[in-house]
C-alpha positions in Angstrom: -3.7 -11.1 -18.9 -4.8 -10.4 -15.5 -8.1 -12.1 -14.1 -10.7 -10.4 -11.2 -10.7 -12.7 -8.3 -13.1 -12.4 -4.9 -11.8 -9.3 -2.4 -10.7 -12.6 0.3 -9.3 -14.9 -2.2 -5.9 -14.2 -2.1 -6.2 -13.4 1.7 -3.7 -15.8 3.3 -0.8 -14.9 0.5 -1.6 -11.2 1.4 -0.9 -11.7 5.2 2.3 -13.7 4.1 3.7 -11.2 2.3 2.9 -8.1 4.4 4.6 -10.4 6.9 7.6 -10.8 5.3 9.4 -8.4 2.7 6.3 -6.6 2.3 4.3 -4.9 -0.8 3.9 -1.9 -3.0 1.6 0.5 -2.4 0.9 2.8 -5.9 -0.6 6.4 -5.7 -0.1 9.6 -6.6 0.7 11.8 -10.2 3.7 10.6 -11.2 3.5 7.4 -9.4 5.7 6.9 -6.7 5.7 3.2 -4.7 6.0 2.9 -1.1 7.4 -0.4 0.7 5.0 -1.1 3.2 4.8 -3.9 6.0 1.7 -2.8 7.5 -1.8 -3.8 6.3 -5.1 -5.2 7.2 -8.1 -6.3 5.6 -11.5 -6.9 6.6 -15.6 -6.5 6.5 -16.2 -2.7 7.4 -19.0 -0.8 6.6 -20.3 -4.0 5.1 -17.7 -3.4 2.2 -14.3 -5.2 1.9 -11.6 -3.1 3.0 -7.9 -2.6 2.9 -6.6 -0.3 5.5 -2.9 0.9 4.8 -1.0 2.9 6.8 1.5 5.5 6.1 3.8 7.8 7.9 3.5 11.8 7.6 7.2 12.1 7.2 6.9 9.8 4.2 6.4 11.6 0.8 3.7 9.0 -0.1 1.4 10.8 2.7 1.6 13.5 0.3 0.2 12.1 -2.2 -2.2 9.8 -0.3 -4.0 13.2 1.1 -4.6 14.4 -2.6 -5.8 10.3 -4.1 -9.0 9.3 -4.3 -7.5 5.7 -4.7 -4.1 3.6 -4.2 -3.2 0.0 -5.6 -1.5 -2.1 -3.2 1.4 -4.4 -5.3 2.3 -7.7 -4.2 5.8 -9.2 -5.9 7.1 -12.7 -5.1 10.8 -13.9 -5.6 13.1 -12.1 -7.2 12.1 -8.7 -6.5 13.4 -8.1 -2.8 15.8 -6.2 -4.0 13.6 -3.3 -5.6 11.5 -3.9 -2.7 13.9 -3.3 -0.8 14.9 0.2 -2.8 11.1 1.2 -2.2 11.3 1.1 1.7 14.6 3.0 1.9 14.4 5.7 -1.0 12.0 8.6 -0.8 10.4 9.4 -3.4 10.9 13.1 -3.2 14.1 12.9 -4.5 14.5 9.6 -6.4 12.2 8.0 -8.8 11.9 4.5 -7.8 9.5 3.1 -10.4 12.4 4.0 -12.8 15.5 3.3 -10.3 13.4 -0.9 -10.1 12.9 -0.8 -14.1 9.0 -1.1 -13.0 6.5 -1.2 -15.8 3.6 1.2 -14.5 0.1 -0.1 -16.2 -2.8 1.8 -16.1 -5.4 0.4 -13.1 -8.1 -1.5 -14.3 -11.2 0.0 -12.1 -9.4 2.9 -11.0 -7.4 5.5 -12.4 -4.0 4.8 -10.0 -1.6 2.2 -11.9 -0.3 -0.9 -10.7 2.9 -2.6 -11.4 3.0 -4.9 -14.3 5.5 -7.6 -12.9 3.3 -7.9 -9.7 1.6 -11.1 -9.0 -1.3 -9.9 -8.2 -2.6 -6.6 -7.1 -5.4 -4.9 -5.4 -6.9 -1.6 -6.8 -8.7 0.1 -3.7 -11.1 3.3 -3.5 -10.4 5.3 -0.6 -13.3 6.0 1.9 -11.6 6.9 5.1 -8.8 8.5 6.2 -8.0 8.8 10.0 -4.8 9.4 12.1 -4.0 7.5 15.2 -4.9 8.7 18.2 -2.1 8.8 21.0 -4.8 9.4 24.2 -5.8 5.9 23.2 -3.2 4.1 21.9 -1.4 1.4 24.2 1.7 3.3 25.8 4.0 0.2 25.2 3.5 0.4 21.1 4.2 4.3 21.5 7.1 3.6 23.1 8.1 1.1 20.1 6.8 2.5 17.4 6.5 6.3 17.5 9.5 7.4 20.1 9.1 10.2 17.5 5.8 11.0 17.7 4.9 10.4 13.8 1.7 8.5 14.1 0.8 6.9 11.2 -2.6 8.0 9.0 -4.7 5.2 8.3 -6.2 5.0 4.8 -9.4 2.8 4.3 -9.6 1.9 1.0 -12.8 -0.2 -0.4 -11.6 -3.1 -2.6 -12.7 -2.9 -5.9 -10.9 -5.5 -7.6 -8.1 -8.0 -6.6 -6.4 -9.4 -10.2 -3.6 -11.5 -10.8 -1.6 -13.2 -13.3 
């Protein structure tokens, strides 16, 4: 059974793991789950907030525009592997919640799932979305990062609940 803990309490592990192999991020109808490296959370709008950020070549932007909400999917150990599929399949034309054997649970505050054999997950409401702006953006990560131009959209999401096993 999963527990409610505070927006900030699993903070540290969060930052770890976006660090390192990365997490899942959950939306649209079907389902499809994005690998995603890329995340920050904070105090905006005195609310907590997960921002994630997603590509518009990527089939989960898709769905993003048309959510009203997203669960982000942390898995430890053993999972880099599916993790792994979820960065380098699109979802267009493979379904990776199937492909990883993923057990797709109904969230708990929102209606988005999350994936049963996370560890913990957060279920997020989104409030903003907004698209990098190149005129402002530091010419040295353009260079980097978008030598294609594909800025990523950034998706605000207030935390409603983080749970965990």
């Amino acid at each position: 059974m999963r527990t409610q803990k505070g927006s900030f309490d699993l903070f540290q592990k969060t930052i770890e793991i976006l660090d390192g192999n990365g997490a899942l991020l959950v939306s649209g109808s079907p389902p499809n789950a994005m690998t995603i490296g890329w995340g920050t959370i904070g105090i905006i709008w005195g609310r907590p907030i997960f921002i994630v950020y997603v590509r518009p070549t990527r089939y989960t932007y898709q769905l993003m525009e048309k959510s009203e909400d997203f669960s982000v999917n942390f898995l430890l150990g053993k999972y880099s592997a599916e993790i792994g599929i979820c960065g380098a399949r699109s979802g267009r034309d493979t379904d990776k919640i199937s492909r990883c054997n993923f057990t797709m649970v109904k969230g708990l505050l929102i209606p988005t799932p999350y994936i049963a054999e996370s560890d913990f997950h957060y279920e997020c409401r989104i409030i903003e979305r907004n698209t990098l702006d190149p005129g402002t953006l530091d010419q040295l990560i353009i260079n980097r990062y978008y030598p294609i131009k594909d800025f990523h959209r950034l998706y605000f999401g207030e935390i409603l609940g983080v749970f965990s096993e």
